[in-house]
C-alpha positions as CSV (number, residue, x, y, z in Angstrom):
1,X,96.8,107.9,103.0
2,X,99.4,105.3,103.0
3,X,100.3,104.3,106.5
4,X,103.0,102.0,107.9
5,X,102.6,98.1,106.2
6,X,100.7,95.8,108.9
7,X,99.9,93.2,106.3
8,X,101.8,90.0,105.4
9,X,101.5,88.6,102.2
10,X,100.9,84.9,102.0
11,X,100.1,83.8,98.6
12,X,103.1,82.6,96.6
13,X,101.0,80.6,93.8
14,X,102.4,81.7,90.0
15,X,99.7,84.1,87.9
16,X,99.3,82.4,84.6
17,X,96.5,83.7,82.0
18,X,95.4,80.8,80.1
19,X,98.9,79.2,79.6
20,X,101.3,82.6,79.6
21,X,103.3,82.4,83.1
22,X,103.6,86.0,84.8
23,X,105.6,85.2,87.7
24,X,104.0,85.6,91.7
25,X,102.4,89.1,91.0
26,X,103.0,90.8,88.1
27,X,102.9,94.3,87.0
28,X,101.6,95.1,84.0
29,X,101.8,97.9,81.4
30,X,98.5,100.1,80.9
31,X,97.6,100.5,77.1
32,X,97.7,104.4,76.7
33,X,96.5,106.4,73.8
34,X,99.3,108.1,72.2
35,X,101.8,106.6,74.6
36,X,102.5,102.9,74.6
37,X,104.3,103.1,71.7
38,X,107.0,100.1,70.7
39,X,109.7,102.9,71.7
40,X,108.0,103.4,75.2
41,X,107.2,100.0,75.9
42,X,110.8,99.0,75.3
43,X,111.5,101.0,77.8
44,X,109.3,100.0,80.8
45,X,110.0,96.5,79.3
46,X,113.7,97.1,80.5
47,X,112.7,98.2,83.8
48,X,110.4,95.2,84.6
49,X,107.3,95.4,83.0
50,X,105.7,91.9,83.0
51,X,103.1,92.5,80.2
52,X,102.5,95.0,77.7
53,X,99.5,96.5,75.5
54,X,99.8,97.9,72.6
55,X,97.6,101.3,71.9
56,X,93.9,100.4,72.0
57,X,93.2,99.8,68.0
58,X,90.2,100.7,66.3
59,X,88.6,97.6,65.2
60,X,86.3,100.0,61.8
61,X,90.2,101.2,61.3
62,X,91.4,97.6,60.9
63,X,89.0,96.7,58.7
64,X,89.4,100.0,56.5
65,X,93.0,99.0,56.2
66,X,93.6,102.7,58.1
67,X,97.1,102.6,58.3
68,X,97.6,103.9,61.8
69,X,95.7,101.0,63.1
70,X,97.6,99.1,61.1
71,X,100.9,100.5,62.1
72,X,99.9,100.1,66.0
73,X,100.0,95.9,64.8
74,X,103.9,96.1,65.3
75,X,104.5,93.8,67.9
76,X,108.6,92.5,68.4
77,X,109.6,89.3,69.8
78,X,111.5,91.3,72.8
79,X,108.4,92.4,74.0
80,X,106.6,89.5,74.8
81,X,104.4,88.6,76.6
82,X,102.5,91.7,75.0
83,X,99.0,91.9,74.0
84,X,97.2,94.0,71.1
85,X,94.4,95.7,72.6
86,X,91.4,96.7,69.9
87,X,87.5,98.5,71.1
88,X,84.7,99.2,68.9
89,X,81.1,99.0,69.0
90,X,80.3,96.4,66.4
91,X,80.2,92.5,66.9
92,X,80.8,92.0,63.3
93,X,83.5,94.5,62.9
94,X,85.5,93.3,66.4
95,X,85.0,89.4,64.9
96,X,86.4,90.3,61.9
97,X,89.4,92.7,63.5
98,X,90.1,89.7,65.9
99,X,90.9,87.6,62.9
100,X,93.7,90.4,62.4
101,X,95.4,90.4,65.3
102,X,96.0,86.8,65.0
103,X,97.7,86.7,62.3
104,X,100.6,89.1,64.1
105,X,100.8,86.3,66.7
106,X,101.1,88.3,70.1
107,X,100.2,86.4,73.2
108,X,96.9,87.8,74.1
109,X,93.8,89.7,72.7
110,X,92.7,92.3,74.9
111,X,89.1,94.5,74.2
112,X,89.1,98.0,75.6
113,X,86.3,99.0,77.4
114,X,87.4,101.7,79.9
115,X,88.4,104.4,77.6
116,X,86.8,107.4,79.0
117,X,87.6,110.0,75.8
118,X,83.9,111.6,74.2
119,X,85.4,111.1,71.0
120,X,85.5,106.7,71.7
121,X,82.3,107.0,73.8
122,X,80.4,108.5,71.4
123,X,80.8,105.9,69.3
124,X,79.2,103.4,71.3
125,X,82.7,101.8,72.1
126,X,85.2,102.0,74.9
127,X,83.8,103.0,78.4
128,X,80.6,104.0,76.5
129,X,79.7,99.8,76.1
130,X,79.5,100.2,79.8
131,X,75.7,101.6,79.4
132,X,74.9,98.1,78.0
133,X,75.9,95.1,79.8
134,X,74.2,92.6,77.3
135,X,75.7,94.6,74.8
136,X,79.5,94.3,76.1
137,X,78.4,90.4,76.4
138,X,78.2,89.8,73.1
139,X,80.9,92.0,72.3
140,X,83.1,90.1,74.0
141,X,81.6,86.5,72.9
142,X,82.4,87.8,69.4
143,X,85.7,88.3,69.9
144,X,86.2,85.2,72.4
145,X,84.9,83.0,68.8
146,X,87.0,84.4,66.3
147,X,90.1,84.4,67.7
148,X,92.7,81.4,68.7
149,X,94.1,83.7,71.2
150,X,93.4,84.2,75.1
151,X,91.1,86.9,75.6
152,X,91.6,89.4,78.2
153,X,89.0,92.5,79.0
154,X,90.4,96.3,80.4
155,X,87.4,98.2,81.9
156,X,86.0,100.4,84.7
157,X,83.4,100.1,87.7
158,X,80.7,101.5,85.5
159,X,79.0,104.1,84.3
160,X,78.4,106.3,86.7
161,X,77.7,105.8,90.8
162,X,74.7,104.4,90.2
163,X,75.7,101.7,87.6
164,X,78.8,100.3,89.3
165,X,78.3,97.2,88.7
166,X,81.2,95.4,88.0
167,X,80.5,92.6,90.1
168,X,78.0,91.0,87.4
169,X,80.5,92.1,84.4
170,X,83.0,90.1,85.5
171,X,80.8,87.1,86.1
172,X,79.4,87.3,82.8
173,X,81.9,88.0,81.0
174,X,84.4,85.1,82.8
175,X,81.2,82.8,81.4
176,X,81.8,83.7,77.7
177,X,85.2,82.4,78.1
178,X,87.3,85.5,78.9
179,X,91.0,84.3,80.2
180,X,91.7,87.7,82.8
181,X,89.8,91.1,83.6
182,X,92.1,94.3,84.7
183,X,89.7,96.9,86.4
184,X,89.9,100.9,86.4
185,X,88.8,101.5,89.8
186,X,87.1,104.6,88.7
187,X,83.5,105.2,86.7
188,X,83.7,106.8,83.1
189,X,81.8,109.7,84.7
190,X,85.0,110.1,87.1
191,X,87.2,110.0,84.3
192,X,90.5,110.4,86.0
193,X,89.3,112.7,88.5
194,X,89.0,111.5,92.9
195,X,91.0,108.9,94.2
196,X,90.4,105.3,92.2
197,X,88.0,102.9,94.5
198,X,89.6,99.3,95.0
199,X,86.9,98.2,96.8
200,X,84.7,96.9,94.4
201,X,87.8,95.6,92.8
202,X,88.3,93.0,95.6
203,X,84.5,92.1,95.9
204,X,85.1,90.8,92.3
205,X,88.7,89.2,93.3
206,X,87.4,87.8,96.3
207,X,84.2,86.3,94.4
208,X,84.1,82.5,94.8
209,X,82.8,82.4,91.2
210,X,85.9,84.1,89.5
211,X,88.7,81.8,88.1
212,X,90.7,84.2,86.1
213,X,93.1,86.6,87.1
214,X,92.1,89.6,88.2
215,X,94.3,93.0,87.6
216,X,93.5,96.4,90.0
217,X,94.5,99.6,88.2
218,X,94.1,103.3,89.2
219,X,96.4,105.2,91.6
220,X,99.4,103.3,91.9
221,X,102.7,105.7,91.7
222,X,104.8,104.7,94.7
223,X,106.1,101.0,95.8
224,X,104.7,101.5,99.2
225,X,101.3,102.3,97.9
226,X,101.8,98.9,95.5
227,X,102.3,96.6,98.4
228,X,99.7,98.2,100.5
229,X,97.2,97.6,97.7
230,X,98.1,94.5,96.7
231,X,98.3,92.8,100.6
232,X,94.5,94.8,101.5
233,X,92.7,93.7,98.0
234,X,94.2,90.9,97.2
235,X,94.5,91.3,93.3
236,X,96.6,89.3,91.4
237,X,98.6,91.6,89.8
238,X,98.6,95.9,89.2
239,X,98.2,97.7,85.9
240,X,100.2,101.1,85.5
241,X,99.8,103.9,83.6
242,X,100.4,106.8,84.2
243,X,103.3,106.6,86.7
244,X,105.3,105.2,84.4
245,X,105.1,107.9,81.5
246,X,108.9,109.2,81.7
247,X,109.5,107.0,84.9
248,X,109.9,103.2,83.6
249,X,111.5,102.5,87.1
250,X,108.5,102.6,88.6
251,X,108.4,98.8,87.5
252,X,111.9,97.7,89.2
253,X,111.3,100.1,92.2
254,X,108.0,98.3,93.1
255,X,109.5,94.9,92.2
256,X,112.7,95.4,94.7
257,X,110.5,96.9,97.7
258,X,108.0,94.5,97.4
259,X,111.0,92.1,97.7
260,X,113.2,93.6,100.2
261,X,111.2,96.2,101.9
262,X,113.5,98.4,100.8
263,X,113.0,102.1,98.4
264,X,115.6,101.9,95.8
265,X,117.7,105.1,95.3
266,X,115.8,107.3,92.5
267,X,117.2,107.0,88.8
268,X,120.0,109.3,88.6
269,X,120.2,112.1,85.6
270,X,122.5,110.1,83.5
271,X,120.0,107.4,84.0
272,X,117.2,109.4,83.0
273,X,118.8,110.8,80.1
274,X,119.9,107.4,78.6
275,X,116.1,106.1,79.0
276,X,114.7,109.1,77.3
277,X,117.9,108.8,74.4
278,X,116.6,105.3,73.5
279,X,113.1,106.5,73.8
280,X,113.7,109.5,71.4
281,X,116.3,107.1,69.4
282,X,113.4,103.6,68.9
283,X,111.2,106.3,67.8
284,X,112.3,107.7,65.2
285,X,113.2,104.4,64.1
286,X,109.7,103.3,64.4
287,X,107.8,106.7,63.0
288,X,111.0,107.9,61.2
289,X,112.9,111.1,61.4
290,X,110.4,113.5,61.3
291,X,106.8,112.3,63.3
292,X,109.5,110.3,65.7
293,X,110.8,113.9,66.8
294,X,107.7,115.6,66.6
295,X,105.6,112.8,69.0
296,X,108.8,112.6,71.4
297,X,108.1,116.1,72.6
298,X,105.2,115.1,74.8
299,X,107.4,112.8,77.2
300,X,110.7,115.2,77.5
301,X,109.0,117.0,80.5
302,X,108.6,113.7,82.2
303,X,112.2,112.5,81.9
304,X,113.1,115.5,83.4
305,X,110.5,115.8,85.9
306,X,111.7,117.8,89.6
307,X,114.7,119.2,88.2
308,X,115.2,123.1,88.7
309,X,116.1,125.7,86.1
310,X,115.5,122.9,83.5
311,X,113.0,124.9,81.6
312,X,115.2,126.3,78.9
313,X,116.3,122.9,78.0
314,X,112.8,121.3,77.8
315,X,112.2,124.8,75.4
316,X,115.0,124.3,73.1
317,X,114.2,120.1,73.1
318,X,110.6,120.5,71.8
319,X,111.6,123.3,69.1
320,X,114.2,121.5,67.1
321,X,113.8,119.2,64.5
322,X,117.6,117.9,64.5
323,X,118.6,114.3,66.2
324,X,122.1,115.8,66.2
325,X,120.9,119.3,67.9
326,X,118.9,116.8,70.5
327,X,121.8,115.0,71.2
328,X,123.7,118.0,71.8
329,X,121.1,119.3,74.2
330,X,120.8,116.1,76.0
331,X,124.7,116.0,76.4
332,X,124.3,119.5,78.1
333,X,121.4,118.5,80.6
334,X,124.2,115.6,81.5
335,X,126.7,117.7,82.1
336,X,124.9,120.4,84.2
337,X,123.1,118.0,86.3
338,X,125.5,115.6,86.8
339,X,125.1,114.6,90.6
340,X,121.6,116.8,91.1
341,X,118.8,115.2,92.5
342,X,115.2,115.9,91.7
């Protein structure tokens, strides 16, 4: 439980990874599956994301030429700093698909190996490295030697409660020359279930043999609960994820409390509307007409989130297939919930 703040926060030094700046304490943009899209991440880029990940990238699917993997490349200069994120299984095959990525020129290389989904794990990739530490080693050296490009890592305690042992991941893979670790303060066992354990992330923080940046992520969805975490662990900087599907101010509300101590004012309904309009709008730019409608449908609930009666919109949102029936629809959710608060 978050309690009243008793901490004070000292440390003013700048968070760099390799040479990218990323201000004091940054807060960085969780790579999600199916949501951090370009028309997403422009979104919680307006609203004070420091760094962005694209999806997590199949490295077999780069190679194949599979265009979804390829499509999930798209990068744009607005973004940056932004890093492609790619998992797999194979040394060769993550050598070779980190000889892709730099040729799109983002500003980092980041290698998954958190995701807790069956269908990744199965495949010996994602969380499922995290059964072979000597394994995720040379993963990762592969990657660090084939690329021109810092090299970041995204993971989790461990296995299971009795193979937490981040502690030794981080030192071993700092020594193969990665450049920043962000840690999922949950076990792939856990999935996304209990409350994520930070403790282990500030042993590994608080390790005199770390250099590198390291990011705590799991559990953050308030400002208060930001500062808290970041004064009584002592991380560098806090990944979001979830919070910030169909809430991008999550970013600027942390950044102003941790600031001024103060709880900004909650986005208001025209403010919520416009986010999801350019959401809806940058993806069917990206996907086009039809798959840009289709794969908006899963975040309409979330911009609209705590407001009552709103169900018939949300229906008649997610059945049509017409930007100018959307817009009409959005205009009415404006008009009848102009002032409400959720």
């Amino acid at each position: 439980m978050i309690t009243a703040l008793t901490f004070v926060t000292l440390r003013t030094y700048m968070v760099k990874i390799a040479d990218i700046e990323l201000g004091e304490f940054p807060l960085l943009l969780a790579p999600m599956e199916d949501v951090s899209d370009p028309p997403f991440r422009a979104v919680c880029k307006e609203h004070g994301a420091d760094l962005m990940y694209t999806e997590f990238i199949s490295s077999e699917g780069l190679i194949r030429d599979a265009i979804k993997s390829r499509q999930k490349l798209d990068i744009f200069d607005y973004e940056k700093p932004i890093g492609i994120q790619i998992f797999g299984g194979d040394e060769e095959a993550l050598a070779m698909s980190a000889r892709i990525v730099d040729a799109t020129n983002p500003d980092l290389l980041d290698i998954n190996f958190g995701c807790p989904v069956k269908k990744v794990v199965c495949k010996g990739a994602g969380a499922g490295v995290l059964k072979d530490i000597d394994l995720m080693v040379r993963l990762t050296d592969a990657v660090v030697k084939n690329t021109k490009l810092p090299v970041t890592v995204k993971t989790r305690l461990g296995w299971d409660d009795s193979t937490r042992n981040i502690e030794e991941v981080a030192e071993r893979l700092q020594d193969v020359g990665i450049k920043a670790l962000a840690i999922h303060g949950r076990t792939r066992v856990q999935m996304y279930k209990g409350e994520a354990d930070w403790t282990l992330i500030a042993k590994v923080k608080n390790n005199p043999r770390i250099k590198i940046p390291i990011f705590g992520n799991g559990d953050i969805d308030t400002p208060q609960k930001a500062l808290e975490y970041k004064n009584r662990y002592g991380v560098d900087g806090i990944m979001i994820g979830r919070a910030a599907i169909g809430y991008p101010w999550i970013f600027r509300e942390i950044k102003h409390y941790m600031a001024t101590g103060e709880i900004l004012p909650p986005p208001t309904i025209e403010e919520r509307l416009d986010a999801c309009r350019k959401h809806l709008h940058g993806s069917i730019r990206w996907k086009g007409q039809k798959l840009g409608i289709l794969e908006m449908r899963r975040h309409y609930a979330n911009y609209l989130k705590g407001l009552s009666h709103i169900k018939e919109y949300r229906t008649r949102l997610v059945m049509t297939e017409d930007p100018a029936e959307l817009e009409q629809i959005l205009k009415e959710i404006e008009q009848n919930f102009a002032g409400v608060e959720a």
